[in-house]
The first five atom37 places (N, CA, C, CB, O) and aatype in JSON, in Angstrom:
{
  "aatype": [20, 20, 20, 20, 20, 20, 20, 20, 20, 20, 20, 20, 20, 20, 20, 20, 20, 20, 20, 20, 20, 20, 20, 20, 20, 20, 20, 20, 20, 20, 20, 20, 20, 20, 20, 20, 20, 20, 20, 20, 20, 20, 20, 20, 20, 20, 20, 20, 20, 20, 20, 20, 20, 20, 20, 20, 20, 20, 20, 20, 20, 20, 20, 20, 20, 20, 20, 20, 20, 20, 20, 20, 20, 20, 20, 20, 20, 20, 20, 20, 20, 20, 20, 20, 20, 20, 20, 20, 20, 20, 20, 20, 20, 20],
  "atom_mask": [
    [1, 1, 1, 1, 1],
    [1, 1, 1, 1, 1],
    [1, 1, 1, 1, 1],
    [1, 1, 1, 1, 1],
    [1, 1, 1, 1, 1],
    [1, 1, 1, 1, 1],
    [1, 1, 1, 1, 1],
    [1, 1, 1, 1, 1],
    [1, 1, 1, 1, 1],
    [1, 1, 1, 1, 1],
    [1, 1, 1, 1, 1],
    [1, 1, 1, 1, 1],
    [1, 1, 1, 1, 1],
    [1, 1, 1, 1, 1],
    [1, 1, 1, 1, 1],
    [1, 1, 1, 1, 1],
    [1, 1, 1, 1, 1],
    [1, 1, 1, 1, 1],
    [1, 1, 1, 1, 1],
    [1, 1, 1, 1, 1],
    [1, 1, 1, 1, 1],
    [1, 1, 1, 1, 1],
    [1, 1, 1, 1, 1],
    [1, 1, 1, 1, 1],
    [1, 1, 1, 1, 1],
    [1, 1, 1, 1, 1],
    [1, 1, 1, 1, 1],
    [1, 1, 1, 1, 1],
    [1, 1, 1, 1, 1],
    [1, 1, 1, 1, 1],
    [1, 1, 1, 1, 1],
    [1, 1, 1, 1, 1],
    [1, 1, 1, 1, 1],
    [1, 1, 1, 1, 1],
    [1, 1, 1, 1, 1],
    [1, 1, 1, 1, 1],
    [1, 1, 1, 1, 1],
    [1, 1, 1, 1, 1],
    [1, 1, 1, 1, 1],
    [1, 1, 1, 1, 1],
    [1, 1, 1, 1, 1],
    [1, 1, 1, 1, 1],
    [1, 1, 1, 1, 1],
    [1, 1, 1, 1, 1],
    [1, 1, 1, 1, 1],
    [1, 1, 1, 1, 1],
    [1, 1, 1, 1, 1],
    [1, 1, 1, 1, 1],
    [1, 1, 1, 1, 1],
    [1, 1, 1, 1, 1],
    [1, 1, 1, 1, 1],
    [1, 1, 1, 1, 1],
    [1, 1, 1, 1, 1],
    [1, 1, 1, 1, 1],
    [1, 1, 1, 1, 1],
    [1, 1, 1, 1, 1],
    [1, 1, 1, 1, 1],
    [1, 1, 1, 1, 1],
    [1, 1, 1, 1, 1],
    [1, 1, 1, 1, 1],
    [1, 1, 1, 1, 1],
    [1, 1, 1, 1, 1],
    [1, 1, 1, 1, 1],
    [1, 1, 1, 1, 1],
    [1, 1, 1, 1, 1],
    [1, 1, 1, 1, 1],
    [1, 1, 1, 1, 1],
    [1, 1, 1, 1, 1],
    [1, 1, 1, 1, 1],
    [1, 1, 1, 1, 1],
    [1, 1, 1, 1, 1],
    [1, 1, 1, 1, 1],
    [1, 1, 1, 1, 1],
    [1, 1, 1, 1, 1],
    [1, 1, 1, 1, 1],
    [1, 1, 1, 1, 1],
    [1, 1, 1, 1, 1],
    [1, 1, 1, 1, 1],
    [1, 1, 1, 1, 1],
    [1, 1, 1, 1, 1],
    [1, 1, 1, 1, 1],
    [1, 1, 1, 1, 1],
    [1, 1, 1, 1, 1],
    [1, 1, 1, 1, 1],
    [1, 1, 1, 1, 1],
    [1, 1, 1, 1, 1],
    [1, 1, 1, 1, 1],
    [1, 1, 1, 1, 1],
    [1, 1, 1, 1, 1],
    [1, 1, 1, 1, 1],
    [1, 1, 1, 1, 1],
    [1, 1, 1, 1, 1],
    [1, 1, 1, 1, 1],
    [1, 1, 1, 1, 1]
  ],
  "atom_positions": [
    [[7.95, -11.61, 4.61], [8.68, -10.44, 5.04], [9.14, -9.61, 3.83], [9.88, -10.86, 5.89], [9.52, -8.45, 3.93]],
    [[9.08, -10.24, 2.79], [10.17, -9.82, 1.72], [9.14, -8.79, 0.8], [10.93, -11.36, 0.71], [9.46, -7.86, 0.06]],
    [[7.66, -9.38, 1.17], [6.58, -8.93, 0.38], [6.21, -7.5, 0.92], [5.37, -9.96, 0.44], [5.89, -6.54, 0.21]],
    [[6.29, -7.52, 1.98], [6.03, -6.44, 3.37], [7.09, -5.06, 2.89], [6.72, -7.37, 5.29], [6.71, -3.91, 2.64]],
    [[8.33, -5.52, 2.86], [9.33, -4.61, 2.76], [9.05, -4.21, 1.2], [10.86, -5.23, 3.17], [8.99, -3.0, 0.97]],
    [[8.86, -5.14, 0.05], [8.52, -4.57, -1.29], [7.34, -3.48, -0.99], [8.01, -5.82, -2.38], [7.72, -2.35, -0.7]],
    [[6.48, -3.63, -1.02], [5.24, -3.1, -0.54], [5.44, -1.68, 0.2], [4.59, -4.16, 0.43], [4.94, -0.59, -0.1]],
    [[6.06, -1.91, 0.93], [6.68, -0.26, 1.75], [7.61, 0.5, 1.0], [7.62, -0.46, 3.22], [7.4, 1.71, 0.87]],
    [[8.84, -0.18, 0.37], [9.44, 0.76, -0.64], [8.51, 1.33, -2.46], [10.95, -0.19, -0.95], [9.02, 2.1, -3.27]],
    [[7.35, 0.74, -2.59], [6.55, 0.99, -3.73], [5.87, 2.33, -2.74], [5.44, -0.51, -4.38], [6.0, 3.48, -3.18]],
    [[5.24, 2.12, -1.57], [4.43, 3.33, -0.67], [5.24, 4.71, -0.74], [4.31, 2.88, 1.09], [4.76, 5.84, -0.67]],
    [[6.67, 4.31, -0.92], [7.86, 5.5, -0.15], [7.88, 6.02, -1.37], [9.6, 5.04, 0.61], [7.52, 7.2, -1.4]],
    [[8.3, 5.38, -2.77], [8.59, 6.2, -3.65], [7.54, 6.74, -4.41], [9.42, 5.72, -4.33], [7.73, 7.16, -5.55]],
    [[6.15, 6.76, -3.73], [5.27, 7.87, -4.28], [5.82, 9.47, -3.88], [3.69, 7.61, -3.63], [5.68, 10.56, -4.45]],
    [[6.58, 9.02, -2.51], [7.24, 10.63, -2.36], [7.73, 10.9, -3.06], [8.02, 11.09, -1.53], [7.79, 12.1, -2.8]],
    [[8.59, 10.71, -4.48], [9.57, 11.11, -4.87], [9.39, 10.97, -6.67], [10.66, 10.34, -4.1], [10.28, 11.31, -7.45]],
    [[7.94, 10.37, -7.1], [8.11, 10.39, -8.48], [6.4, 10.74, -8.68], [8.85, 8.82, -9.2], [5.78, 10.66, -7.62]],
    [[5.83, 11.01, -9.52], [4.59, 10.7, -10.04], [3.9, 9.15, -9.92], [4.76, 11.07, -11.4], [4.43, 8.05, -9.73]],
    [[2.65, 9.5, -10.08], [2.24, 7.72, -9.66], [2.06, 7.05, -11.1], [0.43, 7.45, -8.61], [1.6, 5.91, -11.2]],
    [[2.41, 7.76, -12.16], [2.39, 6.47, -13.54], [4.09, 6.15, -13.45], [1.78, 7.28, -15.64], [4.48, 5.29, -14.25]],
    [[4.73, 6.53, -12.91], [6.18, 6.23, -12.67], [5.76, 4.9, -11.75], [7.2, 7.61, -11.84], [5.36, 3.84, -12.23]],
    [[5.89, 5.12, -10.62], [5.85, 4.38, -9.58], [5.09, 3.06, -9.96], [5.28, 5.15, -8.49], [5.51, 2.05, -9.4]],
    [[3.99, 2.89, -10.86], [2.75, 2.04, -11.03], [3.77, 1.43, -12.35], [0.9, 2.93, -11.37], [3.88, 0.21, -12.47]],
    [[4.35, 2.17, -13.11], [5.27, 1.16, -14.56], [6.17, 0.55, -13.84], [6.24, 2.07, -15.98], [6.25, -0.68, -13.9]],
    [[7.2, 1.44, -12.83], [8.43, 0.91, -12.73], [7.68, -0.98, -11.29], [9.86, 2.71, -11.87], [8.23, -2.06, -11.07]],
    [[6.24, -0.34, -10.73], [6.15, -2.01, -9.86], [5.56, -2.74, -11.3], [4.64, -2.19, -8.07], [5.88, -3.92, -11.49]],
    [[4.99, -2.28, -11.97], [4.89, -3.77, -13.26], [6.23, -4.49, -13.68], [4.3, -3.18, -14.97], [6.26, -5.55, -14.31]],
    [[7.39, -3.76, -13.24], [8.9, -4.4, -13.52], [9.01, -5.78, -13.06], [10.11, -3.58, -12.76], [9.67, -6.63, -13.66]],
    [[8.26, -6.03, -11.81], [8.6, -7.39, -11.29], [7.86, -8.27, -12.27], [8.14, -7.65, -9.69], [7.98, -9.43, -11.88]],
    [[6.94, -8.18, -13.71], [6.66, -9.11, -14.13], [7.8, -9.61, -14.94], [5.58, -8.97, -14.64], [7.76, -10.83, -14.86]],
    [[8.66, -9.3, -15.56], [9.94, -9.54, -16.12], [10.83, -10.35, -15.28], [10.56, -8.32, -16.41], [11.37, -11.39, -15.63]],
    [[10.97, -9.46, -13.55], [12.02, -9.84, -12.97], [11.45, -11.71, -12.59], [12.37, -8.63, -11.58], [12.04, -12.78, -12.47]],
    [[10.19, -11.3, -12.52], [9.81, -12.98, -11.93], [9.95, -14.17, -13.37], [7.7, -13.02, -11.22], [10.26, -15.36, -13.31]],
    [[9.77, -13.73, -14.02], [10.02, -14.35, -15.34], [11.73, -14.98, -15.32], [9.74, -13.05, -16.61], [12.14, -16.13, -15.11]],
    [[12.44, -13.78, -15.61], [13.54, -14.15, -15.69], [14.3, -15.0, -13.87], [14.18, -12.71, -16.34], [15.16, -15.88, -13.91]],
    [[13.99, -14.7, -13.13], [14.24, -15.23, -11.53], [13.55, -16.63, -12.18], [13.25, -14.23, -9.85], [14.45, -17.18, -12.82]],
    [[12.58, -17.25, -12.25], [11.73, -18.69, -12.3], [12.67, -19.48, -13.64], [9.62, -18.39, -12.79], [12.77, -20.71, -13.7]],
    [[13.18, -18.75, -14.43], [13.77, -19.38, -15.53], [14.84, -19.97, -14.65], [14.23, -18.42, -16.83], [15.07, -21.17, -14.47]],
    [[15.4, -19.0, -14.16], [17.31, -19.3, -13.51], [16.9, -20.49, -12.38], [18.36, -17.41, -12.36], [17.19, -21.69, -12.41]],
    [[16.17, -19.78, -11.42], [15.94, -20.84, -10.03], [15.42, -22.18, -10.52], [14.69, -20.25, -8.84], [15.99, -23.27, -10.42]],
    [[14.14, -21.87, -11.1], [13.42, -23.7, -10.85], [13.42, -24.05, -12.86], [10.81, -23.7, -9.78], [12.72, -24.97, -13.28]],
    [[14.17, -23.3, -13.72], [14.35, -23.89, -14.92], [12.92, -24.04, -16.11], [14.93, -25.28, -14.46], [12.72, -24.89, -16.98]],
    [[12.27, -23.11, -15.81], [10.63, -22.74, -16.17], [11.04, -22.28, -17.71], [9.72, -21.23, -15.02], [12.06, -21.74, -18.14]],
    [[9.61, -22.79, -18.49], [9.75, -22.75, -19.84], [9.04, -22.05, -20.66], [9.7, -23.73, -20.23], [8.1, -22.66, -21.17]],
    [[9.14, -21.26, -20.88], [8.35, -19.86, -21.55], [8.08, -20.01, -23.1], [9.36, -18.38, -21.39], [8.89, -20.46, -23.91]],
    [[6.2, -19.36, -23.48], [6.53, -19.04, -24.79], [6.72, -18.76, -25.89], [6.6, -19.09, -24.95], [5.57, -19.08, -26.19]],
    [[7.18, -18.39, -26.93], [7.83, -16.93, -27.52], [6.68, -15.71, -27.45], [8.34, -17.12, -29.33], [7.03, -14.58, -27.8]],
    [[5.2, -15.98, -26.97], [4.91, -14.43, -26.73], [4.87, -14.38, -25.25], [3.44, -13.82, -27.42], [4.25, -13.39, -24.87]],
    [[5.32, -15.12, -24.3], [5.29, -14.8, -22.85], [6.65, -14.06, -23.17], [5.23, -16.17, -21.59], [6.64, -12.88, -22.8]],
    [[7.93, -14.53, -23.84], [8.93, -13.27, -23.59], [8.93, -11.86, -25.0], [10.75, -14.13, -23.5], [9.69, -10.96, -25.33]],
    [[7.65, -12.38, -25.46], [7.47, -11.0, -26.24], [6.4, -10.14, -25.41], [6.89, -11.26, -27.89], [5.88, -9.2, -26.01]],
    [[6.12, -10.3, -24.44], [4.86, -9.48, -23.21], [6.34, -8.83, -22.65], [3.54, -10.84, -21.61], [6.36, -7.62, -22.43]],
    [[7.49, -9.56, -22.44], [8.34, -9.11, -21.56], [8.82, -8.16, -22.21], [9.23, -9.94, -21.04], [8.84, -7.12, -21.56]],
    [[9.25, -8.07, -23.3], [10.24, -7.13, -23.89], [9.28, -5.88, -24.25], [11.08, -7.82, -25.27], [9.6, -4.69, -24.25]],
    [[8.14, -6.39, -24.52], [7.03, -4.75, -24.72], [7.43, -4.13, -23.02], [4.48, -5.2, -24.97], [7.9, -3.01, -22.83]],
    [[7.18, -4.93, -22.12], [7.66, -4.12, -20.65], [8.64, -3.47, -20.62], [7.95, -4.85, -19.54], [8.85, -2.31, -20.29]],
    [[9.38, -4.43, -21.08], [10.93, -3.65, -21.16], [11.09, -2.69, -22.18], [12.13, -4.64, -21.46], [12.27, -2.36, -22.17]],
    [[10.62, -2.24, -22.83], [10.57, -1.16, -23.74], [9.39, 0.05, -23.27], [10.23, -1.83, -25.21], [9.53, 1.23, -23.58]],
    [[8.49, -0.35, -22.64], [7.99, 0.53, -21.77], [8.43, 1.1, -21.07], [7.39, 0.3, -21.25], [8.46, 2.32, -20.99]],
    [[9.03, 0.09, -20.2], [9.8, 0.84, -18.76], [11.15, 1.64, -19.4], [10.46, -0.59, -17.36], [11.27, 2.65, -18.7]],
    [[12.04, 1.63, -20.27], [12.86, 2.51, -20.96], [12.19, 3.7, -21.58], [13.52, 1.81, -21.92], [12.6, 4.82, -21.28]],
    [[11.4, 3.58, -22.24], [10.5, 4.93, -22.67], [10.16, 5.6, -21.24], [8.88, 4.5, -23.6], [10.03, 6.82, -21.36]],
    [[10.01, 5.22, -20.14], [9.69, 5.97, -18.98], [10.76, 6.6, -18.49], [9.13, 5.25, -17.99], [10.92, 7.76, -18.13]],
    [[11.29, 5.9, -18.52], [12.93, 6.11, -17.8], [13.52, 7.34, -18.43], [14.14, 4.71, -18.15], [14.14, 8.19, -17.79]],
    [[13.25, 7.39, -19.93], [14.08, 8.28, -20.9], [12.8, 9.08, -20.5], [14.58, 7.83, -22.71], [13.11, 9.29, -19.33]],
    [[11.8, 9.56, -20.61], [11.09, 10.32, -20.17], [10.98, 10.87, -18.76], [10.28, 9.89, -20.51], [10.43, 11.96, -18.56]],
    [[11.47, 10.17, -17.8], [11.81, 11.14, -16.42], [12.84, 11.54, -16.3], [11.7, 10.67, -15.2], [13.04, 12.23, -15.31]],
    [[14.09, 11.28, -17.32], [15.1, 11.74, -17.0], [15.02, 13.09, -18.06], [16.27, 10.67, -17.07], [15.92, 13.93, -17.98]],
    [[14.37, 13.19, -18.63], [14.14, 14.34, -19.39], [13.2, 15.2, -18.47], [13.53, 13.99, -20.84], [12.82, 16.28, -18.93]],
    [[12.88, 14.91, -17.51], [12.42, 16.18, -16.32], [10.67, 16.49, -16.35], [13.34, 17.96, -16.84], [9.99, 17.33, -15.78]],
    [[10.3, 15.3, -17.36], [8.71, 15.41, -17.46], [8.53, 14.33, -16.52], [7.92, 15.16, -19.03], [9.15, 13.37, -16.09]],
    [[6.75, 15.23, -16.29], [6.11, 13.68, -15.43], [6.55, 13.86, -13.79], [7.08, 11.87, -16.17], [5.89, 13.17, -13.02]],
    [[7.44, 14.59, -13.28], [8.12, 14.19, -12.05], [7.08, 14.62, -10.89], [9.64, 14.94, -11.91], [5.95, 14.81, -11.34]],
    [[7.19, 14.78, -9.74], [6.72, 14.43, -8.72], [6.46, 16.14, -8.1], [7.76, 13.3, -7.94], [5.39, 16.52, -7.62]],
    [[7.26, 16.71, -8.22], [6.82, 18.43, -8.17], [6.31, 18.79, -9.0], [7.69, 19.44, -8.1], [5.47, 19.64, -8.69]],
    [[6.42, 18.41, -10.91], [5.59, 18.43, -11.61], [4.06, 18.62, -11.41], [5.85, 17.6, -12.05], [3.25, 19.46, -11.8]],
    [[4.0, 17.34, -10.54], [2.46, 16.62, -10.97], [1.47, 17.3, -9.58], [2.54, 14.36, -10.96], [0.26, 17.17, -9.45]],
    [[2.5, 18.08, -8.56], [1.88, 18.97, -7.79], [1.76, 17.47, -6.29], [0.13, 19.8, -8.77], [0.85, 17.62, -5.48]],
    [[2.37, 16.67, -6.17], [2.74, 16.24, -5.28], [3.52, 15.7, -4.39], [2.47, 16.09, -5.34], [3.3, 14.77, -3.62]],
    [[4.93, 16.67, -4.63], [6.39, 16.98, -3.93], [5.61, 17.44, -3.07], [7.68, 17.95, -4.53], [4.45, 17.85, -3.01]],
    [[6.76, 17.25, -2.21], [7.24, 17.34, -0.5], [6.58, 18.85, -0.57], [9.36, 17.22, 0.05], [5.81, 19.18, 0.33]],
    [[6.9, 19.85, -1.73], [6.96, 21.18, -1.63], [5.59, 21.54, -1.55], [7.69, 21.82, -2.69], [5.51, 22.68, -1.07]],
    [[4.17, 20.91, -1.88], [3.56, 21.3, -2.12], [2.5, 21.04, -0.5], [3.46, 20.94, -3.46], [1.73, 21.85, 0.02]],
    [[2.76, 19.98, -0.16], [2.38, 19.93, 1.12], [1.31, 18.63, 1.0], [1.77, 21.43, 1.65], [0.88, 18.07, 2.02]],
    [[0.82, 18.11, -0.75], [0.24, 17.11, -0.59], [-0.99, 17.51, -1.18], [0.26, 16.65, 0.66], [-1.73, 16.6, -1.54]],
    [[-1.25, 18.32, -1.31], [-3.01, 18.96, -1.36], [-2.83, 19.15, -2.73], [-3.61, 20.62, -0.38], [-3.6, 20.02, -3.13]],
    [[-2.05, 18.66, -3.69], [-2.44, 18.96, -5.35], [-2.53, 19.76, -6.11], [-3.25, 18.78, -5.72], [-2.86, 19.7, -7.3]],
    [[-2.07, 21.09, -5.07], [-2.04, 22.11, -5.57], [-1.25, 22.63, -5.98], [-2.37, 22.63, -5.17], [-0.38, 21.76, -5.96]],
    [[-0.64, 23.82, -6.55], [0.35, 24.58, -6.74], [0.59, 25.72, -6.09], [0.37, 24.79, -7.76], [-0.3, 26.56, -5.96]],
    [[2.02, 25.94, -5.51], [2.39, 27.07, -4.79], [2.58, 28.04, -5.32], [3.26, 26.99, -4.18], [3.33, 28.11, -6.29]],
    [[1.8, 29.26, -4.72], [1.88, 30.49, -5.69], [3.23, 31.18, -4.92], [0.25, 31.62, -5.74], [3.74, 30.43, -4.08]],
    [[3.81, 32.42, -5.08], [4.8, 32.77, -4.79], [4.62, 34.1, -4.21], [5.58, 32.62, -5.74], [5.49, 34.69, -3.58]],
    [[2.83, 34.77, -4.59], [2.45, 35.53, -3.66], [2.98, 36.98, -4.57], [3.13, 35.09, -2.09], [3.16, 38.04, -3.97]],
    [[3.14, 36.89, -5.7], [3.4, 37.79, -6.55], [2.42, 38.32, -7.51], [4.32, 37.39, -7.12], [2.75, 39.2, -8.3]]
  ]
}
C-alpha cells in the first residue's frame, strides 16, 4: 500500500516541478533507505556506500538551491497547468 501511495505522489508532483526535479528528488529514497535499515534492523555500511550517499545528498541540495532560485521549474520547462500540457509556450497574441 505504502508503495502504491509513494508511486502516486512521485505521478502528482510532475504537476508542479520539472521532471529532472521530480526524478533527483525520487533518487532521495536511496539515502532514506540507507539511513531507515541502519536504525530499524542495525545494517552495516561501507565507507563508500555512505560516500554514494553524501554525493546524493549534495546533489539533491544543489537542486534544491537551484529551484529555489526559480530555474528549471515547471512553467519554465513549458509544462505548468498554464500551458495545457502540449510543451508549448503561450503566446499572448501580441
Amino acid at each position: 500500500l505504502c508503495d502504491v501511495e509513494a508511486n502516486y505522489l512521485v505521478v502528482r508532483a510532475f504537476q508542479y516541478t520539472s521532471l529532472t526535479s521530480v526524478t533527483l528528488l525520487d533518487m532521495f529514497t536511496i539515502p532514506c533507505a540507507l539511513l531507515l535499515t541502519r536504525l530499524a534492523l542495525g545494517a552495516r555500511y561501507a565507507r563508500r556506500h555512505v560516500a554514494g550517499v553524501l554525493l546524493c545528498l549534495a546533489g539533491l541540495v544543489g537542486l534544491v538551491l537551484s529551484d529555489a532560485g526559480g530555474t528549471g521549474g515547471a512553467d519554465e520547462a513549458g509544462s505548468g497547468s498554464g500551458s495545457g500540457g502540449s510543451g508549448k509556450p503561450e503566446h499572448s497574441g501580441k
